[in-house]
PAKOL-839283 format. One line per field, with one value per residue: residue number from 0; x, y, z of N, C-alpha, C, O in turn. Coordinates in nm, 3 decimals, padded with zeros to 5 digits. Each point is the difference from the previous one (the first is absolute). Layout:
! PAKOL-839283
num c(NUM  ...)
n.xx c(X  ...)
n.yy c(Y  ...)
n.zz c(Z  ...)
ca.xx c(X  ...)
ca.yy c(Y  ...)
ca.zz c(Z  ...)
c.xx c(X  ...)
c.yy c(Y  ...)
c.zz c(Z  ...)
o.xx c(X  ...)
o.yy c(Y  ...)
o.zz c(Z  ...)
This chain:
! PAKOL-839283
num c(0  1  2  3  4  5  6  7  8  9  10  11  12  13  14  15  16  17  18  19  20  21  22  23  24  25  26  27  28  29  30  31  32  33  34  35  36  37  38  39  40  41  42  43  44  45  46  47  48  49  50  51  52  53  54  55  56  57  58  59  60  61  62  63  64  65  66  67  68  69  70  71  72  73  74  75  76  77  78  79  80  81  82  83  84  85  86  87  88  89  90)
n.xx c(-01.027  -00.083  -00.100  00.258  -00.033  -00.131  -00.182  00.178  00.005  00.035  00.129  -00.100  -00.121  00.070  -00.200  -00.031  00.001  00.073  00.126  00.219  00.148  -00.008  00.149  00.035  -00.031  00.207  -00.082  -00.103  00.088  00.122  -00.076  00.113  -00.065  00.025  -00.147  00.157  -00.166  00.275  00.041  00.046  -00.240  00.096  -00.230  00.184  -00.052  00.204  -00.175  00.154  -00.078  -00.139  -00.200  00.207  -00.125  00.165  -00.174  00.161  -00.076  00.103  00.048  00.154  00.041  -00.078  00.130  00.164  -00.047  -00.044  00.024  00.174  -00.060  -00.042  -00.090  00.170  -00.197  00.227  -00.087  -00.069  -00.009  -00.035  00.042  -00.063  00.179  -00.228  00.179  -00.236  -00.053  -00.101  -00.210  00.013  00.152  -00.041  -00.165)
n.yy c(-01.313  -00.126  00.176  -00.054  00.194  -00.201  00.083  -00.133  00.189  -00.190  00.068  -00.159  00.202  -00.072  -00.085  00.196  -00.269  00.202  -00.005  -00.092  00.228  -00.079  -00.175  00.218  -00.027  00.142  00.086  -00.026  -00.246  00.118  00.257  -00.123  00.223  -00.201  00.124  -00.163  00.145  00.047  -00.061  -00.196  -00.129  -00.146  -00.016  -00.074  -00.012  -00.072  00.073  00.216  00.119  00.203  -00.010  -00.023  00.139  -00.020  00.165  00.129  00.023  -00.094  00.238  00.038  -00.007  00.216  00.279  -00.052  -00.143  00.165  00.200  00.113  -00.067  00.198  -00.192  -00.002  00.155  -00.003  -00.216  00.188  -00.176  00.232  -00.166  00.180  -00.024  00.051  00.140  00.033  -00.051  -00.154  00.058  00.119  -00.084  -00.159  00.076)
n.zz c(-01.963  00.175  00.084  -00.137  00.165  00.109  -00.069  -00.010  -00.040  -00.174  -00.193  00.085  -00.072  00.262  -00.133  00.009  00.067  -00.034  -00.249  -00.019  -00.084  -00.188  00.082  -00.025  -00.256  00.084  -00.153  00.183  -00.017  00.056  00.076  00.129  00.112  00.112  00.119  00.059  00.100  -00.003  00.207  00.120  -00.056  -00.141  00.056  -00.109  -00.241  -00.128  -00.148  -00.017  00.144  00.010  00.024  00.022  00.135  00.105  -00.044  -00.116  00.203  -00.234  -00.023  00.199  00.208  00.158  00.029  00.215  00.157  -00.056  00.097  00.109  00.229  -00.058  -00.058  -00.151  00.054  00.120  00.054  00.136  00.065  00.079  00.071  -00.009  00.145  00.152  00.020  -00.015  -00.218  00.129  -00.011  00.136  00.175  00.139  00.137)
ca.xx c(00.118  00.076  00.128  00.027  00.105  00.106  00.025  00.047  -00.139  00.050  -00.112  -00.092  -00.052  -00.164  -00.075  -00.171  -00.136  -00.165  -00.181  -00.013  00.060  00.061  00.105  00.039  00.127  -00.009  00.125  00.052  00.121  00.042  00.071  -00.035  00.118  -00.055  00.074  -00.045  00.061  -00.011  00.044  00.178  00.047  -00.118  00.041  -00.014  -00.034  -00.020  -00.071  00.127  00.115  00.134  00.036  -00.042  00.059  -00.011  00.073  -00.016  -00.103  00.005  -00.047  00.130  00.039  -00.122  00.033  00.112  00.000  -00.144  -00.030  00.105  -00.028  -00.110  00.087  -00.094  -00.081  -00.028  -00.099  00.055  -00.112  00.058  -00.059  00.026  -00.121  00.013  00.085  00.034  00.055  00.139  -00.042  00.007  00.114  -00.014  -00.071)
ca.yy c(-00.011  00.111  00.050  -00.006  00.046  -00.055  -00.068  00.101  -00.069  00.055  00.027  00.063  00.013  -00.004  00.080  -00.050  00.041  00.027  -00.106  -00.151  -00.049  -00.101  00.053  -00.030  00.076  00.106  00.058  00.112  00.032  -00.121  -00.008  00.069  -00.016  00.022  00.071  00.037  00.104  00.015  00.110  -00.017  -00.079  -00.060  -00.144  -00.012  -00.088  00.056  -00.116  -00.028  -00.029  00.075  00.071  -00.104  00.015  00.105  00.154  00.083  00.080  00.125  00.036  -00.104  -00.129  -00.101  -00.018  -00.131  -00.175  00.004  00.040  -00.078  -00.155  -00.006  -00.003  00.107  -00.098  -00.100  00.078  -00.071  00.055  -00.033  00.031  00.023  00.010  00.093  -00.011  00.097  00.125  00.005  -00.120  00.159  00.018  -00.150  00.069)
ca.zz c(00.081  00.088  00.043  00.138  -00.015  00.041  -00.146  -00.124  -00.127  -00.056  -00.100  00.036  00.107  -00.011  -00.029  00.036  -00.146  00.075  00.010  00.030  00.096  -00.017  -00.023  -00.140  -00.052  -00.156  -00.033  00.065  00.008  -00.074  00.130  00.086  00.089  00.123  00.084  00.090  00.047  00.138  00.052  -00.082  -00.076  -00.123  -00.005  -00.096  -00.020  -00.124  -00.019  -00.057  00.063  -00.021  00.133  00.076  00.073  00.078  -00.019  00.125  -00.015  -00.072  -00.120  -00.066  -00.067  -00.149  -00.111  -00.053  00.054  -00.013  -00.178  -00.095  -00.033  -00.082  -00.146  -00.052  -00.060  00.065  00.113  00.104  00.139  00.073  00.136  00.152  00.123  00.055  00.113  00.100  -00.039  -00.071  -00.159  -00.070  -00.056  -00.095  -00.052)
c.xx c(00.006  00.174  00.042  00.131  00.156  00.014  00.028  -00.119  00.018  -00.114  -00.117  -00.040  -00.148  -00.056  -00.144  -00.115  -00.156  -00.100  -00.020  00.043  00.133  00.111  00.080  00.145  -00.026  00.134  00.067  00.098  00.133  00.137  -00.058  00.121  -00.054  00.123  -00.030  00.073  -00.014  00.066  00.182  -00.001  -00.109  00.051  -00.081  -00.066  -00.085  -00.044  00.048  00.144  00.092  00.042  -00.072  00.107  -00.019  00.078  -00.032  -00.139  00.064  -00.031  00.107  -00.072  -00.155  00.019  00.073  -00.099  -00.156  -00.014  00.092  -00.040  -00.140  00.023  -00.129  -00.117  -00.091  -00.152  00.036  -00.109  00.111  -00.086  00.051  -00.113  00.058  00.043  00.042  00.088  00.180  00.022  00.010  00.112  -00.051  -00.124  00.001)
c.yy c(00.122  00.020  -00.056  00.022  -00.080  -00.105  00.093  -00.063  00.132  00.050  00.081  00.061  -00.054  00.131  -00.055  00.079  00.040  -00.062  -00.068  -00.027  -00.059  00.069  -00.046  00.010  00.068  00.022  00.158  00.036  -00.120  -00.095  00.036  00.001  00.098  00.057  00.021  00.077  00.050  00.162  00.038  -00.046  -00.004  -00.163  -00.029  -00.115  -00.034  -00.128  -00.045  -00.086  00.051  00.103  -00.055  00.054  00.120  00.083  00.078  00.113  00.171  -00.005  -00.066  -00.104  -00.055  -00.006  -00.071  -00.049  00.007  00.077  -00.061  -00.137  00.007  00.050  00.159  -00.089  -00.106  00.023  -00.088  00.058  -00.008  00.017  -00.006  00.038  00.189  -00.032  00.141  00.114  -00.123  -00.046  00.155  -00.024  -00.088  00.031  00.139)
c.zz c(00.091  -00.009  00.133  -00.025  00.030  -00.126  -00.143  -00.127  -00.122  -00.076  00.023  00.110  -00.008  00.054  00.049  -00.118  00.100  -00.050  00.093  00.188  00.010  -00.022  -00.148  00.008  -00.089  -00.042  00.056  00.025  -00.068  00.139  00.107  00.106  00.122  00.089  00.129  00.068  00.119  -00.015  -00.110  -00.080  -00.065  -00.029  -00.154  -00.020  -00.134  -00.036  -00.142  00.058  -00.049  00.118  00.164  00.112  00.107  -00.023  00.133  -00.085  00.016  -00.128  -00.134  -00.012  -00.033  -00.154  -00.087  00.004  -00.072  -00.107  -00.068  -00.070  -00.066  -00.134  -00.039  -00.101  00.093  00.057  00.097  00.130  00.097  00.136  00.148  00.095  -00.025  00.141  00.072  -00.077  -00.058  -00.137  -00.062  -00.129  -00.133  -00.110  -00.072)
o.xx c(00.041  00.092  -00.067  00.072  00.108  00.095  -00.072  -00.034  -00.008  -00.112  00.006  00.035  -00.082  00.055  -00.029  -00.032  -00.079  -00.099  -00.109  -00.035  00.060  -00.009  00.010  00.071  -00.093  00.094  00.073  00.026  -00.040  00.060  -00.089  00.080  -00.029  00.116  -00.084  00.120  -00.107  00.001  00.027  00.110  -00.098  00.111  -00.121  -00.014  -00.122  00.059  -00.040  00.075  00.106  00.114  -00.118  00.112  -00.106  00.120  -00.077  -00.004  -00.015  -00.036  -00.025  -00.050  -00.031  -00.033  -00.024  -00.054  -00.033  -00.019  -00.034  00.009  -00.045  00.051  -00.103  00.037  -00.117  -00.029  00.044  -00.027  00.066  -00.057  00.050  -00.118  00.098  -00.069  00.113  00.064  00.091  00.105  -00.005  -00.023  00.002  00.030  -00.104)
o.yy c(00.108  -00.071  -00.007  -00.066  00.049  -00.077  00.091  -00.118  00.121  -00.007  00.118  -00.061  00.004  00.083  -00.119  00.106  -00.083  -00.031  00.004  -00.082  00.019  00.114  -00.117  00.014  -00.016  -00.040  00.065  00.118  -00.104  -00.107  00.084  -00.094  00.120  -00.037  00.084  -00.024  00.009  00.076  00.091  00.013  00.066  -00.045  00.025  -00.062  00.016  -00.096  -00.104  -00.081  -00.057  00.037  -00.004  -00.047  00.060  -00.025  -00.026  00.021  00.087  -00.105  -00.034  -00.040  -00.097  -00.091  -00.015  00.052  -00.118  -00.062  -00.083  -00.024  -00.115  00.109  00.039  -00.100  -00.036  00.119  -00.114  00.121  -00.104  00.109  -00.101  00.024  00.042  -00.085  00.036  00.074  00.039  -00.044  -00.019  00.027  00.048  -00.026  00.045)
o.zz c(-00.043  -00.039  00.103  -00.076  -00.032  -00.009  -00.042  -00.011  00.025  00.051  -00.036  00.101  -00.093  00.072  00.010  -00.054  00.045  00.065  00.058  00.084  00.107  -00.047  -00.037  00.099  -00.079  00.069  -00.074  00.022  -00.052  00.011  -00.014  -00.001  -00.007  -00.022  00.033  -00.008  00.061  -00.097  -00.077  -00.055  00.035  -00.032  -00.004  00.105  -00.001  00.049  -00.054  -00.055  -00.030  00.025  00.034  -00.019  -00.020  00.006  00.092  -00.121  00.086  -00.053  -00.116  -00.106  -00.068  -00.076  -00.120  -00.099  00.011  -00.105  -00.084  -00.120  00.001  -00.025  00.054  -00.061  -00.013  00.000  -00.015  00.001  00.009  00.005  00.051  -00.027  -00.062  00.056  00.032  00.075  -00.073  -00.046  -00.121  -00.119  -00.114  -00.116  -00.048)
């Protein structure tokens, strides 16, 4: 399964197996929550569907809206693009 960010896909991340080539699944995460990021904001997108929205791109509210909403224990991949220095705060 590729990745496509305009589709929410729960459970697993894919992964690539080098014997073969071939694209797999593993157990790497049990979530994943993508971010996309601009200059004023963070556009959310939780393959939970627990956080699913746009914050403003401060240290607030990554801490309300994003650590808060990750249970302790939990694994979760979160990923974002690099954007010119403004992904600093979110990383």
């Amino acid at each position: 399964m590729l990745f496509n960010p305009n589709r929410r896909w729960s459970g697993l991340l894919a992964s690539s197996n080098y014997e073969d080539g071939t694209i797999t699944r593993s157990n790497l995460a049990q979530r994943v929550i993508g971010v996309d990021v601009s200059k004023d904001k963070l556009d959310i997108s939780d393959s939970a569907g627990v956080i699913c929205k746009s914050i403003p791109n401060t240290a607030a509210a990554v801490a309300k809206s994003i650590v808060k909403g990750i249970k302790a224990g939990e694994s979760v991949f979160i990923v974002c693009e690099a954007t010119g220095g403004y992904e600093r705060i979110l990383v």
